[in-house]
Each structure stands twice: as structure tokens, then as C-alpha cells.
C-alpha positions in Angstrom: 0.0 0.0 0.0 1.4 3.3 -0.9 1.9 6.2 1.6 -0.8 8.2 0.0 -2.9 5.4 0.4 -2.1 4.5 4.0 -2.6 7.6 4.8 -5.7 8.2 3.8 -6.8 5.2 5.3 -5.8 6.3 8.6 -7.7 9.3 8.2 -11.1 7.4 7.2 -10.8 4.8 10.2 -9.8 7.9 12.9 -13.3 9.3 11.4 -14.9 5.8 11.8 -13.7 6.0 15.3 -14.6 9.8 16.0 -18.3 8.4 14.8 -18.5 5.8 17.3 -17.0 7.6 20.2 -20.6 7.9 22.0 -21.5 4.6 21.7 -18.1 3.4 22.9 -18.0 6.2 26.3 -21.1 3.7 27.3 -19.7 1.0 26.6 -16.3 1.7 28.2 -18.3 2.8 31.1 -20.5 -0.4 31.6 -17.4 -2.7 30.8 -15.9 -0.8 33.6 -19.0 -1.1 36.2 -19.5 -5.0 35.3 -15.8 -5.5 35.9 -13.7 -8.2 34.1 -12.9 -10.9 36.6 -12.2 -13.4 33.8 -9.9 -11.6 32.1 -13.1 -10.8 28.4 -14.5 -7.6 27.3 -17.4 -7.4 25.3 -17.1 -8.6 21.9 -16.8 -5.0 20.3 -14.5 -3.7 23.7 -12.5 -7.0 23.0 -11.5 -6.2 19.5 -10.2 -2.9 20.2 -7.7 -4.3 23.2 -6.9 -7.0 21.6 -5.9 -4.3 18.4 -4.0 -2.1 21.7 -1.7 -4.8 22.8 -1.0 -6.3 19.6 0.0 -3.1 18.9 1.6 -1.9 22.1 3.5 -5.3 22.5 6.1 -5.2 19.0 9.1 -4.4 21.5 8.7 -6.4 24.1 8.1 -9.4 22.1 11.0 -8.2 19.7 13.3 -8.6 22.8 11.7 -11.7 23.8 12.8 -13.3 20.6 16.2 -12.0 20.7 17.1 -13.0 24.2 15.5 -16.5 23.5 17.9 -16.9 20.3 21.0 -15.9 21.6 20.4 -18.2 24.7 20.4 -20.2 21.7 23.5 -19.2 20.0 25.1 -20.0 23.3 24.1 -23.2 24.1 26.9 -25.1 22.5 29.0 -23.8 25.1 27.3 -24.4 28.5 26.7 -28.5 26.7 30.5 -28.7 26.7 31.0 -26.8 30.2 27.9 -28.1 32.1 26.5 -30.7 30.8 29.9 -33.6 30.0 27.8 -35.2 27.8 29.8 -38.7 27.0 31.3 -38.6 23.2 30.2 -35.1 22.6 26.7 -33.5 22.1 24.4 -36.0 20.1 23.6 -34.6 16.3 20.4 -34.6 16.9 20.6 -32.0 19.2 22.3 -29.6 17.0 19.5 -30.7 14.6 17.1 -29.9 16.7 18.5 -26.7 17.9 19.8 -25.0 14.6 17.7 -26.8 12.2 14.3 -26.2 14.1 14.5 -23.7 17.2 17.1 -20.9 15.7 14.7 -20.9 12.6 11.9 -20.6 14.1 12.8 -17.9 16.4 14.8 -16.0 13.9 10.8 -16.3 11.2 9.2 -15.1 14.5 11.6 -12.3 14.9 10.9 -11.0 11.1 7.6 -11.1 11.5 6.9 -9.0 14.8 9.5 -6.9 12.8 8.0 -6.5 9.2 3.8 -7.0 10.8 2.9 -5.5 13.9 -0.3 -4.7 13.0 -1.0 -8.2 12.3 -3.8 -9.9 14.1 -2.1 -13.1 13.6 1.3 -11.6 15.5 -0.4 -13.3 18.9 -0.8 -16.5 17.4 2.6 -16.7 15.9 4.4 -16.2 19.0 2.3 -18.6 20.6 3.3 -21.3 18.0 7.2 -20.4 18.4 6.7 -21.0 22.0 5.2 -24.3 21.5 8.1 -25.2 19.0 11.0 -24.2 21.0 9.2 -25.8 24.2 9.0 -28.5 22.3 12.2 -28.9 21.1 13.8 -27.9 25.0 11.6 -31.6 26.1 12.9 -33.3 23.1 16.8 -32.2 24.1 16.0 -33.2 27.2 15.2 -37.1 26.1 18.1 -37.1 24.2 20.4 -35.9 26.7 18.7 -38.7 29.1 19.8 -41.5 26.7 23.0 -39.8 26.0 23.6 -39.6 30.0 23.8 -36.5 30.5 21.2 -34.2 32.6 19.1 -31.3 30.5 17.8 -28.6 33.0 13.9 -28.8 32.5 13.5 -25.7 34.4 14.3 -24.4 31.3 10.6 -24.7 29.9 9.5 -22.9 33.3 11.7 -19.7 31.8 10.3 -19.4 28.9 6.7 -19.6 30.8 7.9 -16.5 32.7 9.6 -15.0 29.4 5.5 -15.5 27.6 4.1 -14.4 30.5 6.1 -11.2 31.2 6.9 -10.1 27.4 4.7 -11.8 24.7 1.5 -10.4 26.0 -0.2 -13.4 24.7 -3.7 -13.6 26.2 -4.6 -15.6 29.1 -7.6 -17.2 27.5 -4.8 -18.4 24.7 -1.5 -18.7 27.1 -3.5 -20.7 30.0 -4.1 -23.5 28.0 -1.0 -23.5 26.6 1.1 -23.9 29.5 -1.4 -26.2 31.2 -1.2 -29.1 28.2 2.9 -27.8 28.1 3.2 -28.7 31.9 0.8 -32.0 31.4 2.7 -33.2 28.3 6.7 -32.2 30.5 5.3 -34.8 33.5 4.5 -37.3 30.9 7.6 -37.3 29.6 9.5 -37.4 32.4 7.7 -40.2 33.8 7.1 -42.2 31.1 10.1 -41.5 28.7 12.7 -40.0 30.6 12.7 -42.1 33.9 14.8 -39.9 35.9 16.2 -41.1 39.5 13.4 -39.7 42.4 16.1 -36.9 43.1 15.3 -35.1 39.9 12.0 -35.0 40.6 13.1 -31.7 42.8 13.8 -30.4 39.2 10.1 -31.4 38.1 8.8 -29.7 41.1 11.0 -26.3 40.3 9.8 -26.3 36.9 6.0 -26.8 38.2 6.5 -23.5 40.3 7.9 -21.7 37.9 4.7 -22.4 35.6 2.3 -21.4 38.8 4.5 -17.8 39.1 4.3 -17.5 35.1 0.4 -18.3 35.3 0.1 -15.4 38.0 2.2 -13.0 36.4 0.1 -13.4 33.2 -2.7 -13.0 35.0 -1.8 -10.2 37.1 -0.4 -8.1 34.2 -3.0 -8.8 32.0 -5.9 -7.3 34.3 -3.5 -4.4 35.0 -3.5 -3.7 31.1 -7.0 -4.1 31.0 -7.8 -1.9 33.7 -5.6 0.5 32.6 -6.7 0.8 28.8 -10.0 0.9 30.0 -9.3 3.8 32.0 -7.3 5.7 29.5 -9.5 4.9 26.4 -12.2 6.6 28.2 -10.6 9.4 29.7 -9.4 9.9 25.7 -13.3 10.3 24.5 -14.6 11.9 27.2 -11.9 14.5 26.8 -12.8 15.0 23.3 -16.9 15.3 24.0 -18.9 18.4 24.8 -20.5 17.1 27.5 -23.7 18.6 27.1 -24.3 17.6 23.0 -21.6 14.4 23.2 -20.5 15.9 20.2 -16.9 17.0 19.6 -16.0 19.9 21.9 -14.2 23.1 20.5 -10.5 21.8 20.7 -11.6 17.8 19.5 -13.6 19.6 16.5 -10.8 21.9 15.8 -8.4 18.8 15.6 -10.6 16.6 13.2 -11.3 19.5 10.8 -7.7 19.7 10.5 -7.6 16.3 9.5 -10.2 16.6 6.9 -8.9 19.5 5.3 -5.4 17.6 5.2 -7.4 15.2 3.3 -8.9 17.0 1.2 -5.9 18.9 0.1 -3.7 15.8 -0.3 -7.0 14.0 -2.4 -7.3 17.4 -4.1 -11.6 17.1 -3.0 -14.0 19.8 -2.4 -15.6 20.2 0.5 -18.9 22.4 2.7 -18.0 24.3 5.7 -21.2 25.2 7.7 -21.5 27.5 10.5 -25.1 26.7 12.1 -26.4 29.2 15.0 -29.5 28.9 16.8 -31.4 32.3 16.3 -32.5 33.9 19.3 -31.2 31.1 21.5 -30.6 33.9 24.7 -34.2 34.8 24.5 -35.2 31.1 24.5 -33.5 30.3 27.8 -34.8 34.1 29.4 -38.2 32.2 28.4 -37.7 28.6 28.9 -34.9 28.5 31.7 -31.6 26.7 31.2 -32.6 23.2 31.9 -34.6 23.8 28.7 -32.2 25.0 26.6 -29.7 22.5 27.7 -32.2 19.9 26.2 -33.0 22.3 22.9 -29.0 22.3 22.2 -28.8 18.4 22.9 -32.1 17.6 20.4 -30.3 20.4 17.6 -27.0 18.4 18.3 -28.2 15.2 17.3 -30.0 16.4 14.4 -26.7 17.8 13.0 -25.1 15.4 13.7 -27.5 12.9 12.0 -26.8 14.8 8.6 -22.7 14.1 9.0 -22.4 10.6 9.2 -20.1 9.5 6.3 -16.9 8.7 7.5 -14.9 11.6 6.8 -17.7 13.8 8.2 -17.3 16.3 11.2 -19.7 17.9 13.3 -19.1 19.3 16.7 -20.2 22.2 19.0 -18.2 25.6 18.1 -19.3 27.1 21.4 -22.5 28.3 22.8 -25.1 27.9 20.6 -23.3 27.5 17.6 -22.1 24.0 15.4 -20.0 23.3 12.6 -20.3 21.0 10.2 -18.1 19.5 7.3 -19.1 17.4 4.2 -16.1 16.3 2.1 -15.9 15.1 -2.0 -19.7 16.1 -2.3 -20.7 19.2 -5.0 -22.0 22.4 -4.1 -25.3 21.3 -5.1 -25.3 18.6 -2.5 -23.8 20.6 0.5 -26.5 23.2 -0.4 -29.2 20.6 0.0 -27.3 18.9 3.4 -27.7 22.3 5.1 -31.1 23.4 3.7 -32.2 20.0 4.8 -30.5 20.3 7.7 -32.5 23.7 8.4 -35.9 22.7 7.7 -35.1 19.7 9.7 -34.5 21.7 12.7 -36.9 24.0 12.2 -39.7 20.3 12.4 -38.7 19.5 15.6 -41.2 22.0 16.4 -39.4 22.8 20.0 -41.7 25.9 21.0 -39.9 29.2 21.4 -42.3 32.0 21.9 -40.1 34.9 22.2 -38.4 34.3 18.9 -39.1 37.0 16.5 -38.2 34.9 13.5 -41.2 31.8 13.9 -42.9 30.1 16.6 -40.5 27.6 16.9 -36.6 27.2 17.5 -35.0 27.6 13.8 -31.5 27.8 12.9 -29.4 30.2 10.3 -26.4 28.5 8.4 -23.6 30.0 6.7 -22.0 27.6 4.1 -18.5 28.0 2.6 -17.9 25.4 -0.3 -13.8 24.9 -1.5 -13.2 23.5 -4.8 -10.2 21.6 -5.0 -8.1 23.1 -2.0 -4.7 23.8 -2.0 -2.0 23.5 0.4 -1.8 27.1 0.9 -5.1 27.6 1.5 -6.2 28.2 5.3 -8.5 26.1 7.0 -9.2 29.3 9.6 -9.8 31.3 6.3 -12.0 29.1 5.2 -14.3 28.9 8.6 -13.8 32.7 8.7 -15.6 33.0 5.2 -18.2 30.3 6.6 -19.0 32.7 9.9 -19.0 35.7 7.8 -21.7 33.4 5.7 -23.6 33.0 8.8 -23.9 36.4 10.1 -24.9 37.5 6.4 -28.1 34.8 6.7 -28.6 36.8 10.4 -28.9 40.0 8.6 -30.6 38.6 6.0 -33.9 37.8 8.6 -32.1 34.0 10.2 -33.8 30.9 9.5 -32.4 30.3 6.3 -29.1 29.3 4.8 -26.6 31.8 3.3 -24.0 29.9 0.7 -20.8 31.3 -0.8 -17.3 29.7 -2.6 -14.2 30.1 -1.3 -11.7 30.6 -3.7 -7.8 29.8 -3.0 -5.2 32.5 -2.3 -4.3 32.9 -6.1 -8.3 34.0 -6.7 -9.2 35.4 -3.3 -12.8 36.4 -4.3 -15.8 35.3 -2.7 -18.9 34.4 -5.0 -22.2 33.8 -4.2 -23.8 30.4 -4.5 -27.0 30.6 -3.7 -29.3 32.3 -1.1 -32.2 30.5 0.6 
């Protein structure tokens, strides 16, 4: 995928997230109240941390993987130091070792390198451990027959290594080590034979796989708790907490984005300003409680006319919204906020002190960019936009006011059509 590509990609699924922020603050929250105890989130919740620490974990499974295969590398020596094995270490061992383990740690390696996004990225460093588990209980057969003693306590390190590095999931890691641990006693007792004194190093290896079990357990919940925590302190801080639509800073920051997009795509795109007429005279009437719930019903009939995935829509402050429609003509942003308008105006919220109509309305200023280019100012463009709004104001409110924005080479500003 090219970088143009990728990039644009990014920008499309940080909208897709944007969208869904509301539904996800409840969910975060009730996650949070029902607690976790087993170590699941919600199907949708569990998607998103399981995306987090695949993510999150690249260098501490990359270091993982390169102290695993230099323990490797070294091996050869401690056989010949520790081990006097009679007549030299058996060639199946160095088989088994450089022909199998090294390999498989080295693949591994590449791929947490090359493909950390990967979803697969869990299950492959699950299957390495398996392998060079595997291959650590056939060395230490061989090394029985050969007469030599194999530390098993090795397997027990690389449970702690999974459990303190990989960030494998329990649900996945449990399991695991439980038929790992099952299928080591097996072979010790039915293959290997060992003398009842080496049973101590049985019992070592069996305690390490309990303190692996807990620390996996233990640092999983942490991670949980903690991204929980964070991801919602991360949408709530972009929220108005009135509307639950992007506050003035969150809305400032995604309209950046779009117009990055739009420039780099070389798309038009609507600006609208949208302010509720009269709205001070509305609460003097009606009392704030009231116009608390007037802003929240306008709110989410804005919002429900910006719902494509590089649409934005937010609260600009008070009682004013902005909204943005990207790759659409100026035809259809005229119709979104005329639409959007009447819309409004049929939600038939009373307002009796309005001089404009009986009910709460709404003027919109709308400032439509052909083809942007890099020079061209996104605050010069919402400028144009508000001076489109106060134009409709002037113009007796209720109605939308349209203009064109034209680049710094052709600074004019043409009408597009009055409504």
C-alpha cells in the first residue's frame, strides 16, 4: 500500500472512530461497572484491546525473541562446560536446535518486525513457543539417553519470558502452558525415567509455571484496567459534555484532518457555520434546563446529517455547530444544510419569544472549497463560513446563506445561492 494510500486510510478509520465515540464512552463505562474478573471484554470492547496490545507489545516481544535466540546461540558452550555429555553433544541435538529452534525464532523475529499490525502476531508467538518448548523436552530425552542431565527448568523460563513479554492472552496462554506442563510430566515419567532426586527439578519447573500463570494474569488485568481507563478518559476528553459531540478543541483537531485530506486527495468540501437564532431569549423564556435539552435535540439532528466517515460535526461554542461534508458538489452541501435547516426548524421545539417563527430555527452559513490547496487556510476558510452566517442573520435567520471560497491565487468570494 502506498503512503498516500495509508494515509488516507488512517484518516477514514480515525473518522470511523470519532463516529462511534458515543457509543463506545457507554460502553467503556458499563465494561468498567461489570468488571472483568475473567480476564473478556465485550465482543466489540475485545476487538479494540486486543488491536492495543498487539500493537503496544512489537518491542517487548521483539526482545523476547532476541534473548530467546542468543540463549540459543550460546548453548553449545554451556553443553560442553555443564553438561559432559559422553562422546560429545548428540547430532540430533544440534538438529534440533539450529535446524528447528534458531529458525523458528529468527521467522518469528521477522515477523513482529515486518507485521505488527497483524492480528495473527499473537498466534505466531504462541506457535514459536510451542516449537521451542518442544524442542527444549525433546533435548531433554536425548540428553537422558545420552547420559547427560538437561535442566527442564528451562521450559519454566520461557513460561515466565510468555508471560512477562509476549503479551499473549490468558484465554490463549492458559491452555497453553497447562497441556505444556501436562505433556513435561508425561515425559518425564514415562520416557525420561529420571532417578526420584530429579523429581526436585520437576517440582522447580512446576512453580515456575504457577509464578508465570500469575504473572500473566496479574499483568493482564492491569493492562486491561488500565486501557479501560485511558480509552475513556481519551473520548470523554474530546466530547462536549452537554451535546456528546466533539468539543471546541476535538472539533478543531478533526477539521484539520479533513482539510489535510482533502488537500492531499485534491476534493472539495462544505464548511457550515449553524447558529440557533435567538437562543438567549429562548432560555430568558424557557430557563436553562430547557435550553440544555433544545441544544442536545439540535445536536443530534446535526449530527445525524454528518455521518459518512470523513464527516465532522461538533459544538463551536455556545449555541453555535459546525459541520463539514467532504468530496460532495455544491449542489449537495447546499441541499445537506437546507435540509438540515428545515429539519431543525420540524422538531417543532416551542420558542415564543423568537421573532423569527414560533418555533426554534436555525441560520447556516455555508463555505464550499473547490479543489483546496496546500496554501489555503482552514481558519480562512471557517472565517468565510461565519461571515456566511452572520450574512443569513442579517438577511432575517432561518435560512441558509452559501458562498465559494476561492484559493489565495483567486481570493474572491462568490455567491452560490441564497435560501
Amino acid at each position: 500500500m502506498s503512503r498516500h494510500r495509508a494515509q488516507a486510510l488512517e484518516d477514514v478509520l480515525q473518522m470511523r472512530d470519532n463516529r462511534a465515540a458515543p457509543w463506545m464512552i457507554g460502553a467503556l463505562r458499563g465494561q468498567i461497572d461489570r468488571g472483568f474478573r475473567w480476564l473478556r471484554f465485550e465482543p466489540a470492547l475485545e476487538r479494540e484491546f486486543f488491536a492495543y496490545l498487539n500493537s503496544s507489545a512489537r518491542m517487548n516481544r521483539l526482545a523476547l525473541l532476541i534473548i530467546a535466540a542468543a540463549s540459543l546461540l550460546i548453548s553449545p558452550l554451556l553443553d560442553s562446560w555443564l553438561l559432559w555429555v559422553p562422546g560429545g553433544t548428540p547430532p540430533l541435538m544440534w538438529l534440533i536446535e539450529y535446524g528447528v529452534m534458531q529458525p523458528v525464532l529468527v521467522l518469528s523475529f521477522l515477523w513482529c518486525l515486518l507485521r505488527r499490525e497483524s492480528c495473527a502476531t499473537e498466534l505466531i508467538m504462541t506457535a514459536q513457543f510451542i516449537v521451542v518448548s518442544a524442542g527444549l523436552v525433546t533435548n531433554r530425552v536425548v540428553l537422558a539417553h545420552a547420559g547427560a542431565d538437561f535442566p527442564v527448568e528451562f521450559v519454566g523460563v520461557g513460561l515466565i519470558g510468555m508471560a512477562a513479554l509476549a503479551r499473549v492472552r490468558a484465554i490463549i496462554m492458559v491452555p497453553v502452558g497447562i497441556a505444556l506442563s501436562i505433556a513435561v510430566l508425561l515425559t518425564e515419567v514415562l520416557i525420561v525415567s529420571p532417578p526420584m532426586a530429579a523429581y526436585y527439578h520437576l517440582a522447580a519447573t512446576g512453580t515456575l509455571g504457577l509464578m508465570a500463570a500469575y504473572i500473566l494474569c496479574a499483568s493482564e488485568y492491569y493492562l486491561r484496567a488500565s486501557w479501560l481507563d485511558r480509552r475513556l478518559l481519551e473520548l470523554v476528553s474530546r466530547r462536549d459534555g452537554l451535546t456528546g459531540l466533539f468539543n471546541r478543541h476535538a472539533l478543531e483537531s478533526a477539521l484539520t484532518v479533513a482539510h489535510a485530506h482533502a488537500v492531499r486527495d485534491g476534493l472539495g468540501y462544505g464548511v457550515a457555520m449553524i447558529d440557533i437564532d435567538q437562543f438567549g431569549r429562548y432560555n430568558n423564556a424557557y430557563g436553562h434546563p430547557a435550553g440544555d435539552q433544545a441544544l442536545r435535540e439540535a445536536a443530534q439532528m446535526i449530527e445525524s446529517y454528518a455521518r459518512r466517515p470523513l464527516d465532522v460535526c461538533g459544538r463551536y461554542g455556545g449555541e453555535e455547530f459546525t459541520a463539514f461534508w467532504i468530496d460532495e458538489s455544491p449542489d449537495r452541501i447546499q441541499d445537506h444544510a437546507e435540509n438540515l435547516r428545515a429539519a431543525i426548524q420540524a422538531l417543532n421545539i416551542p420558542h415564543k419569544r423568537s421573532k423569527v417563527e414560533p418555533v426554534l430555527t436555525v441560520s447556516v452559513g455555508v463555505c464550499y472549497v473547490y479543489a483546496p490547496q496546500p496554501d489555503d487556510s482552514l481558519s480562512a476558510v471557517l472565517a468565510t463560513a461565519d461571515r456566511l452566517l452572520y450574512k443569513a442573520k442579517r438577511g432575517g435567520r432561518n435560512q441558509v446563506c452559501s458562498g465559494v471560497y476561492e484559493s489565495l491565487s483567486r481570493p474572491a468570494l462568490a455567491d452560490m445561492a441564497d435560501s
